[in-house]
C-alpha atoms as a printed R data frame, in Angstrom:
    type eleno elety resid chain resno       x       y       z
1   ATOM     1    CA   UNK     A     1 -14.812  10.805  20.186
2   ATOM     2    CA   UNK     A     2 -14.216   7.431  22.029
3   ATOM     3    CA   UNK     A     3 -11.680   4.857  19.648
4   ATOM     4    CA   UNK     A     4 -12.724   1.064  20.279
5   ATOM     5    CA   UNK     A     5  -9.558  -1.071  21.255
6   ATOM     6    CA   UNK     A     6 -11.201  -3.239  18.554
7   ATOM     7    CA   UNK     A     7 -10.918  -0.476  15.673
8   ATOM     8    CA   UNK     A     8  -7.277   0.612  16.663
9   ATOM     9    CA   UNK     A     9  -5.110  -2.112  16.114
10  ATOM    10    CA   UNK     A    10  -6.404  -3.380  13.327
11  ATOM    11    CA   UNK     A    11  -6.001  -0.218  11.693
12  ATOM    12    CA   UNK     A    12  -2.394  -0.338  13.085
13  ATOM    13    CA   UNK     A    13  -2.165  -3.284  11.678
14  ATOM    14    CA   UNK     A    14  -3.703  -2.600   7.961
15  ATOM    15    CA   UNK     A    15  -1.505   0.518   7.806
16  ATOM    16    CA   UNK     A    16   1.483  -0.967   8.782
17  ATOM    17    CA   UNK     A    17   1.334  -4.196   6.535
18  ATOM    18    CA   UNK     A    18  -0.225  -1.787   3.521
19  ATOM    19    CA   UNK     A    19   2.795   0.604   3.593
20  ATOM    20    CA   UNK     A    20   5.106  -2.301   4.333
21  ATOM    21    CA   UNK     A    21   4.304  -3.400   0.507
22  ATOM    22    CA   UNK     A    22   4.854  -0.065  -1.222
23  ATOM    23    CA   UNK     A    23   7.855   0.643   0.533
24  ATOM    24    CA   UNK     A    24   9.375  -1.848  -0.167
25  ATOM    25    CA   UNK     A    25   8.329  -1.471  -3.974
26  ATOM    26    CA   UNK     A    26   9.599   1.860  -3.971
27  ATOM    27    CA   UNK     A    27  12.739   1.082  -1.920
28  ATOM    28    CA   UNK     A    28  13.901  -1.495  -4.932
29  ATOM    29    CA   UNK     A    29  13.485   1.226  -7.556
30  ATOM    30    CA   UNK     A    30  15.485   3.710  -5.541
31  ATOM    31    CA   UNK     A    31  18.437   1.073  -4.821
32  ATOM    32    CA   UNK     A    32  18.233   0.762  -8.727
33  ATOM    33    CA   UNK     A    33  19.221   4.031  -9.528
34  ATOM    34    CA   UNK     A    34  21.370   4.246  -6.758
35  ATOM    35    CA   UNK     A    35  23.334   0.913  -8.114
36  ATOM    36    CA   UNK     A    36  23.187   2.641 -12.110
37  ATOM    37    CA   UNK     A    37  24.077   6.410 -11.086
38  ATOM    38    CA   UNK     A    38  25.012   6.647  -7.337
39  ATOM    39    CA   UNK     A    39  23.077   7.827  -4.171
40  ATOM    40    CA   UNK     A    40  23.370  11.756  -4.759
41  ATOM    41    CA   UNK     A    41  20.456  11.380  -7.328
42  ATOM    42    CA   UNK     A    42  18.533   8.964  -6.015
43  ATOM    43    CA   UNK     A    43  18.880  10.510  -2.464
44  ATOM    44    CA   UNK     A    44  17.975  14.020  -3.715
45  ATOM    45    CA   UNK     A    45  14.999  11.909  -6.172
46  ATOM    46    CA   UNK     A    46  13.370  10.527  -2.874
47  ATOM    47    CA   UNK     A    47  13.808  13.583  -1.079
48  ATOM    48    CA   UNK     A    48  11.832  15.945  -3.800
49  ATOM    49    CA   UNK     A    49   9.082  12.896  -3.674
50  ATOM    50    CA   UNK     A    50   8.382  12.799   0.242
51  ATOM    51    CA   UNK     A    51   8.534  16.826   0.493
52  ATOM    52    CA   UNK     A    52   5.912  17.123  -1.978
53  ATOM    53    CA   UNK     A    53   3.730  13.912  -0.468
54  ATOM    54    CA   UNK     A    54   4.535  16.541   2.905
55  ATOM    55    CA   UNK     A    55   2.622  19.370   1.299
56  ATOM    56    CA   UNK     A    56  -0.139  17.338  -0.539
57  ATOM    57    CA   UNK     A    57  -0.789  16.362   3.013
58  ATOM    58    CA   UNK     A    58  -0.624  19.712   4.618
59  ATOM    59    CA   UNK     A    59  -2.419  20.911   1.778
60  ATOM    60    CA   UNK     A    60  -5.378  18.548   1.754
61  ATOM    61    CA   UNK     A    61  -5.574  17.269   5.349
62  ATOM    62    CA   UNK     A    62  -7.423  20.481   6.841
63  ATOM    63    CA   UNK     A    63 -10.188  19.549   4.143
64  ATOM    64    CA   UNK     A    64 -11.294  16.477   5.997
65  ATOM    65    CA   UNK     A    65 -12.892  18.290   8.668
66  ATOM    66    CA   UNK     A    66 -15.179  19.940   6.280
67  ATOM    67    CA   UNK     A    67 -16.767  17.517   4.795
68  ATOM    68    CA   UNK     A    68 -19.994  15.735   6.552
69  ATOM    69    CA   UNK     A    69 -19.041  12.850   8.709
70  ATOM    70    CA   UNK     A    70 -21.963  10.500   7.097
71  ATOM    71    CA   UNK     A    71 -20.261  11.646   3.626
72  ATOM    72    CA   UNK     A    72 -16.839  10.792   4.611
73  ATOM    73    CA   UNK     A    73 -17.411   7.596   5.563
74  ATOM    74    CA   UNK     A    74 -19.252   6.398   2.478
75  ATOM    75    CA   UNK     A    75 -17.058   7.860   0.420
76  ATOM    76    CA   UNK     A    76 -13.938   6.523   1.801
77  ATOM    77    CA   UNK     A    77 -15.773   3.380   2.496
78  ATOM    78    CA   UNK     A    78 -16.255   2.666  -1.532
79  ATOM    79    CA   UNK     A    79 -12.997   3.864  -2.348
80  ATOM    80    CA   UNK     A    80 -11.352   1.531   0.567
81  ATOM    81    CA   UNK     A    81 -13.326  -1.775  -0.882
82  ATOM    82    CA   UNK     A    82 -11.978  -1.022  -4.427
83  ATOM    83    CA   UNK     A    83  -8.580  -0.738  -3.368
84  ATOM    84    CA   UNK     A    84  -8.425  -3.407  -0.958
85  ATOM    85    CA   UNK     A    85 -10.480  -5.344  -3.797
86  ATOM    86    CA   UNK     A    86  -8.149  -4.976  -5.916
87  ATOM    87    CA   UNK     A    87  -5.212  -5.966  -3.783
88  ATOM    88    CA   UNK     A    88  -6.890  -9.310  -2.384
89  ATOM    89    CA   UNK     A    89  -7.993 -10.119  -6.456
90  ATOM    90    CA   UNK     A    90  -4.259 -10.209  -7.451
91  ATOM    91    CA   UNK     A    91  -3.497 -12.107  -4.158
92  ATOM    92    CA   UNK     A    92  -5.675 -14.299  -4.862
93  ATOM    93    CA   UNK     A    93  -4.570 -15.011  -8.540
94  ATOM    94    CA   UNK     A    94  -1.046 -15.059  -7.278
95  ATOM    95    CA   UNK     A    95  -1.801 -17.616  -4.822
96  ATOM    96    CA   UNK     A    96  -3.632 -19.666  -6.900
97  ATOM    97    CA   UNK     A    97  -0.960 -19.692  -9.522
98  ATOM    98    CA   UNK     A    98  -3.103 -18.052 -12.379
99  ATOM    99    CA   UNK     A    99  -0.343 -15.460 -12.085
100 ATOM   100    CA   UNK     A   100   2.862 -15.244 -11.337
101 ATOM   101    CA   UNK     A   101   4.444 -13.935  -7.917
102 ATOM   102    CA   UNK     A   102   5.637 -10.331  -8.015
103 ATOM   103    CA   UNK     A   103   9.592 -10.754  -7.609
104 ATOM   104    CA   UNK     A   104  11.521  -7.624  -6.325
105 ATOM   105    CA   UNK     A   105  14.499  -9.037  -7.696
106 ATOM   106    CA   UNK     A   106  12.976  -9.370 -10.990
107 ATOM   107    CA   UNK     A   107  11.935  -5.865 -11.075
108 ATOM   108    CA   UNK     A   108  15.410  -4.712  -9.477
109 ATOM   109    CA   UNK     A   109  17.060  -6.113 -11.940
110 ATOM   110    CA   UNK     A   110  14.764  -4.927 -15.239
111 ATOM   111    CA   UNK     A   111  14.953  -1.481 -13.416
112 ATOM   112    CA   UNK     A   112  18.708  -1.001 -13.788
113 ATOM   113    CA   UNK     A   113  18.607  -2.787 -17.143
114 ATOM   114    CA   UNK     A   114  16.438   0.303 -18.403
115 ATOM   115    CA   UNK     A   115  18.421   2.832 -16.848
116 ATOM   116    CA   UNK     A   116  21.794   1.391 -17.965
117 ATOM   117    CA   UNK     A   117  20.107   1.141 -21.820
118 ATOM   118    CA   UNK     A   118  19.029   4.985 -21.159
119 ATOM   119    CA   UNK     A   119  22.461   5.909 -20.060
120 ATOM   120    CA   UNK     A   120  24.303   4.324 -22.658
121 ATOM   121    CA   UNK     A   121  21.808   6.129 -25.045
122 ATOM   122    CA   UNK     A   122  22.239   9.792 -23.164
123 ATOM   123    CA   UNK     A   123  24.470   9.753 -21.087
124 ATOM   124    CA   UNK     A   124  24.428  13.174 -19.860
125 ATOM   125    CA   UNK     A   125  20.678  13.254 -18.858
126 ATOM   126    CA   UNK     A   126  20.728  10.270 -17.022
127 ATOM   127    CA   UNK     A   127  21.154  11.585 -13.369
128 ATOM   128    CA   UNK     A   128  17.785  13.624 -14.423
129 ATOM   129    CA   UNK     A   129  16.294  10.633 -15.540
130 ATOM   130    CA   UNK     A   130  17.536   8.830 -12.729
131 ATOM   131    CA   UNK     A   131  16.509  11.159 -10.485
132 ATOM   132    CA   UNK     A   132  13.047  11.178 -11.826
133 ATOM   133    CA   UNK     A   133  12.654   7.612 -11.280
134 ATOM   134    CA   UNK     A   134  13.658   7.795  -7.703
135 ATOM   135    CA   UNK     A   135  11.080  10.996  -7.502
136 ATOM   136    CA   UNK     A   136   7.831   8.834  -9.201
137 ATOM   137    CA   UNK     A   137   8.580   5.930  -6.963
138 ATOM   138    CA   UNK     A   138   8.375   7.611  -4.115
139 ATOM   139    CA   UNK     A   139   5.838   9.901  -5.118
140 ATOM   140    CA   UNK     A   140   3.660   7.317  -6.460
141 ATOM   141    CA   UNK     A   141   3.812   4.846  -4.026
142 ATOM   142    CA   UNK     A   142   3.772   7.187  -1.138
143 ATOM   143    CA   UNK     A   143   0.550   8.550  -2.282
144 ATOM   144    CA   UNK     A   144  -0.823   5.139  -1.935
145 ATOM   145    CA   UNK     A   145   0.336   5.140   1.746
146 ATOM   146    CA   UNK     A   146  -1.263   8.465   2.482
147 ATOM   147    CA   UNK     A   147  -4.567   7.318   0.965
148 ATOM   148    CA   UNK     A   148  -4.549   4.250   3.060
149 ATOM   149    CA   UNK     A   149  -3.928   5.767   6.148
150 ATOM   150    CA   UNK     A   150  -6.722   8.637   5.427
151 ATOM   151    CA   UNK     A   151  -9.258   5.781   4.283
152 ATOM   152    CA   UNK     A   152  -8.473   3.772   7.406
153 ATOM   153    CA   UNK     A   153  -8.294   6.593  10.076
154 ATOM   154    CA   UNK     A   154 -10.459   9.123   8.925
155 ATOM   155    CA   UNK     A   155 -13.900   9.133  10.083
156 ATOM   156    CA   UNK     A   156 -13.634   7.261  13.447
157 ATOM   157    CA   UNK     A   157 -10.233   9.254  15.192
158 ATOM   158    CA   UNK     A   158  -7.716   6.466  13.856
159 ATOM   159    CA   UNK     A   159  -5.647   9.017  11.604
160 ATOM   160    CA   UNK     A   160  -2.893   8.716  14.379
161 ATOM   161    CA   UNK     A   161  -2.401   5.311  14.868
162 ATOM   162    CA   UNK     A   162  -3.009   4.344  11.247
163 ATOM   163    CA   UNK     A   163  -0.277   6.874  10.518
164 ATOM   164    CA   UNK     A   164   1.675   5.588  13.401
165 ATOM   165    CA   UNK     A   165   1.620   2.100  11.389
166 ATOM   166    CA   UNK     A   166   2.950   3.585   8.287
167 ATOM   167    CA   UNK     A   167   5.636   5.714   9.657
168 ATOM   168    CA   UNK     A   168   7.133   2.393  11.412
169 ATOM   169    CA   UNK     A   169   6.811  -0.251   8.446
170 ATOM   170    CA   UNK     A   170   8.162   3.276   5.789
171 ATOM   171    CA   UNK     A   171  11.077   3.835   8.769
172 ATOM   172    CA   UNK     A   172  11.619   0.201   8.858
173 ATOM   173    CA   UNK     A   173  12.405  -0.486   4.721
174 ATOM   174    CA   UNK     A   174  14.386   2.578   4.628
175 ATOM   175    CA   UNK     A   175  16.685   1.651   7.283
176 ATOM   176    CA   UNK     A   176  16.995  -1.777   6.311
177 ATOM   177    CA   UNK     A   177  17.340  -0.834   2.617
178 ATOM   178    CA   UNK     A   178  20.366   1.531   3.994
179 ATOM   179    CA   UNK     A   179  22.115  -1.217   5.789
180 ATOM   180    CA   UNK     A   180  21.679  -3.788   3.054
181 ATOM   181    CA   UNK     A   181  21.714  -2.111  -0.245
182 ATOM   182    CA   UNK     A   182  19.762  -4.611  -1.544
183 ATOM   183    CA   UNK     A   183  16.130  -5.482  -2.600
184 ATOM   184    CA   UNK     A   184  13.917  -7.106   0.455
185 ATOM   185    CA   UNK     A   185  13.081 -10.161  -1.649
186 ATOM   186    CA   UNK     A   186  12.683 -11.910   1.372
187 ATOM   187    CA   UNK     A   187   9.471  -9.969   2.235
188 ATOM   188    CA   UNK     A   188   6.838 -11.977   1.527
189 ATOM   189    CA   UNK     A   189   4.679  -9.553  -0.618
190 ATOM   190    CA   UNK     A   190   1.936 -11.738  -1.768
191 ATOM   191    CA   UNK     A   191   1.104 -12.684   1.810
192 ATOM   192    CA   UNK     A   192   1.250  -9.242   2.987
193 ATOM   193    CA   UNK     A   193  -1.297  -8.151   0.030
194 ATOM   194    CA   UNK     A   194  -3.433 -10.832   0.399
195 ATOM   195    CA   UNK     A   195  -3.366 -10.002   4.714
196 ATOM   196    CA   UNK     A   196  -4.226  -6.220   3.703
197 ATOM   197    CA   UNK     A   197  -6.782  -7.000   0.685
198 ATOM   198    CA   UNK     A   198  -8.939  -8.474   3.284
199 ATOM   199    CA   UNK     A   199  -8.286  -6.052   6.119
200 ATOM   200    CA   UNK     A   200  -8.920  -3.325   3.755
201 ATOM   201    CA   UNK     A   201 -11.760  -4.377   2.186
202 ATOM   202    CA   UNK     A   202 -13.291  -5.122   5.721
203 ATOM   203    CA   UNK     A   203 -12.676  -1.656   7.130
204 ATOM   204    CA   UNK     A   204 -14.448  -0.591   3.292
205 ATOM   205    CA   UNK     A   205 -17.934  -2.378   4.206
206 ATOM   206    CA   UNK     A   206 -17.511  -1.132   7.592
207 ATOM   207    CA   UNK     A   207 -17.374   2.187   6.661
208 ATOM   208    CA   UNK     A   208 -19.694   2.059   4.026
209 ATOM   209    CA   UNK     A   209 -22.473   0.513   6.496
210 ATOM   210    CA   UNK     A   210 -21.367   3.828   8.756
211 ATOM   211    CA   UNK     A   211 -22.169   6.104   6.142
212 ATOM   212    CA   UNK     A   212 -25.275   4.897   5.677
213 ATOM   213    CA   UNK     A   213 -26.291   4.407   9.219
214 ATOM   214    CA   UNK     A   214 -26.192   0.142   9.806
215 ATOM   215    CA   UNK     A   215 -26.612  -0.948  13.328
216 ATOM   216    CA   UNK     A   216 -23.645  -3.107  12.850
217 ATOM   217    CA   UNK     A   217 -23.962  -6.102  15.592
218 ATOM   218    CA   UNK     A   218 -21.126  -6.092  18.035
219 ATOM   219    CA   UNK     A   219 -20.381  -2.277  17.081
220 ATOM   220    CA   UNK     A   220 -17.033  -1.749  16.207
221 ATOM   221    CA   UNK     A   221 -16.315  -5.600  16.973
222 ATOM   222    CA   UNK     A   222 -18.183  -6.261  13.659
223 ATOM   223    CA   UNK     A   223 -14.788  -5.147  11.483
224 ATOM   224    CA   UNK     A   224 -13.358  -8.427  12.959
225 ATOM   225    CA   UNK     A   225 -16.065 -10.332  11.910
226 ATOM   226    CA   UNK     A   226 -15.748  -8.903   8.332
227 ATOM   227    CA   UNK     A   227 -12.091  -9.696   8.268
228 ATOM   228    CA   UNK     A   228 -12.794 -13.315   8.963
229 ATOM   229    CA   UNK     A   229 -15.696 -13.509   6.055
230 ATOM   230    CA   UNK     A   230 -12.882 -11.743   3.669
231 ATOM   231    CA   UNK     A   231 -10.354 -14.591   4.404
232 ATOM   232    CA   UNK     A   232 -12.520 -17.135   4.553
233 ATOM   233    CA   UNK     A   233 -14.303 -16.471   0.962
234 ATOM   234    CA   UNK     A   234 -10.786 -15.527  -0.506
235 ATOM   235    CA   UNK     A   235  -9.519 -18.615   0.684
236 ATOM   236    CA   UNK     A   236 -12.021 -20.297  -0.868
237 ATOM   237    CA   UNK     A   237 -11.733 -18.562  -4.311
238 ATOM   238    CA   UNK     A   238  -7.868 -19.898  -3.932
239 ATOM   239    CA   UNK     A   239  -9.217 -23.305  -3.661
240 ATOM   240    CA   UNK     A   240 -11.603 -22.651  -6.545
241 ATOM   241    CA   UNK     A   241  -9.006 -21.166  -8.559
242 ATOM   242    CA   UNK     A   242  -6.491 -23.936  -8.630
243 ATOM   243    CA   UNK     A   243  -8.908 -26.548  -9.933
244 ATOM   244    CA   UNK     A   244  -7.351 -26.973 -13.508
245 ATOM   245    CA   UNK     A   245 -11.417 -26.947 -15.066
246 ATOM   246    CA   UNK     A   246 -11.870 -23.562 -13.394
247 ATOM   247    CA   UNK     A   247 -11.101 -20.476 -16.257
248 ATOM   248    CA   UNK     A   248 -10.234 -17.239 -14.038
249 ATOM   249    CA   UNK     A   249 -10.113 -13.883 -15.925
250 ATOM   250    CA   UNK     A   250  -6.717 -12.100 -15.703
């Protein structure tokens, strides 16, 4: 199966930027219970998360190639546009100023308030619990990264370099998280969510319209097109948004 130039790097891109975000949400957890209870059980946490993620993937990746092509792509397709929905709705918001910006030093900080209240509460089950949160982060927001890079590579021969994408921008946070010890609050999460609500919900039509046989115009060229309709209307509902008359529901 032939990959279109025009297909690849955006879903490069989309993986990259989309697992930029939840590493980075799961990297401030794990610094949090490495600041509260020390590295050994956040370490071994993080560990226990990624080798399960490991087998879900070993587990469930040989099912792909069972199920129809035609089926594939209209299933991941739906799935895709609610996620990336999703993503670009709170962008959106957050841009707007409906709601406020998602702060990783905000959430750093309430993190290792909860696990100092829990230690001084039990103190000899916090490394479990500490542990546990350093598992669920991982766990939960690598299972996010796995379904993105399934729902943008499967279906078209892209499961390499969307995983490609999400192994650098995962390798990247950890290794700046290790040399910092510190939250990336710098990272500027709302534009990378609102970037990958649009590029997600782009490659969700597009594979929707594959599932059920468009003739897209342009061929794969037409997820670019898509993209551009995405930010354009999203910029738009910013605009909308901010007019002090407009009510937006939260």
């Amino acid at each position: 199966m032939t990959v279109s130039l025009a297909l690849i790097w955006p879903a490069i891109t989309s993986a990259f930027l989309a697992s930029l975000v939840e590493a980075v949400e799961a990297l401030t957890i794990v610094l949090a219970v490495a600041t509260v209870r020390g590295w050994r059980p956040a370490g071994l946490g993080a560990a226990a998360g990624l080798v399960l993620l490991v087998l879900i993937v070993v587990v469930l990746g040989p099912l792909l190639d069972i199920v129809p092509l035609r089926l594939l792509q209209l299933t991941i397709g739906i799935l895709l546009l609610l996620f990336g929905m999703r993503w670009l709705r709170k962008a959106i918001l957050r841009s707007a100023g409906v709601i406020p910006l998602h702060n990783e030093v905000a959430a750093f900080a309430t993190e290792t308030a909860d696990l100092r209240r829990q230690s001084r509460q039990n103190e000899t089950r916090l490394d479990w619990l500490a542990g546990l949160a350093s598992f669920k982060a991982v766990l939960l927001e690598g299972l996010e990264v796995v379904f993105i890079v399934i729902a943008v590579g499967a279906g078209r021969g892209l499961l390499v370099p969307a995983s490609a994408g999400a192994f650098a921008a995962c390798l990247l946070v950890a290794g700046t998280g290790f040399v910092v010890h510190r939250p990336l609050a710098r990272v500027p999460e709302n534009t990378l969510k609102f970037a990958v609500g649009v590029m997600l919900s782009a490659f969700g039509v597009f594979w929707v319209g594959e599932g059920i046989d468009v003739a897209w115009p342009g061929e794969d060229l037409a997820i670019v097109g898509l993209m551009v309709l995405f930010l354009a209307v999203a910029l738009g509902a910013v605009a909308l948004a901010r007019r002090p008359h407009v009510k937006v529901l939260q």
